[in-house]
C-alpha angles and dihedrals in degrees: 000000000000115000142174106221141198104207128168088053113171120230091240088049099050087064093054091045093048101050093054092054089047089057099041108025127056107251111220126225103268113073117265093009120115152160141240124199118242110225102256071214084074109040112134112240098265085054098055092044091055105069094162089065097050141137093070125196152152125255119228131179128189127207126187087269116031146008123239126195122188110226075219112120107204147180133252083213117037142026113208115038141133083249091059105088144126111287123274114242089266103049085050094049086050099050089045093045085050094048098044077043093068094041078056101053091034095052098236115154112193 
């Protein structure tokens, strides 16, 4: 699976993080697992096309120590579909820019 990843995060730091995910992202059932939505405003054609699979997103799951984030876009709605893909470059660029967004905001250096 291909992933972007936060590692060398500080105990402190891992409250902070995790409490902002907990207030802007949906958290999935599983602990420390979560979602965040993909802009409709970036679908790639295939996903737009395919209005059945959305809502589309990016899974992300924090440990004490480090974020993951899957470069899997994936439905609310379906597993296996020809939506379903890695992301394009922008919508990579996107999901790394939003995460380093939140370390920024949070003031978490790693």
């Amino acid at each position: 699976m291909k992933q972007y990843v936060v590692d060398e995060i500080r105990p402190s730091d891992f409250e902070a993080v995790r409490k902002y995910l907990d207030e802007h992202c949906q958290r999935q059932s599983i602990d420390d697992l979560y979602r965040i939505p993909l802009s409709e405003a970036l679908y790639s054609e295939i996903q737009k096309d395919h209005e059945d699979c959305q809502p589309f997103y990016f899974a992300v799951e924090l440990k004490t120590d480090a974020l993951y984030t899957e470069l899997l876009v994936r439905s609310e709605k379906i597993i296996r579909c020809d939506c379903i893909a890695y992301a394009t470059d922008t919508q990579r660029q996107w999901l790394m820019e939003t995460i380093d967004a939140v370390f920024e905001k949070l003031n978490v250096i790693t």
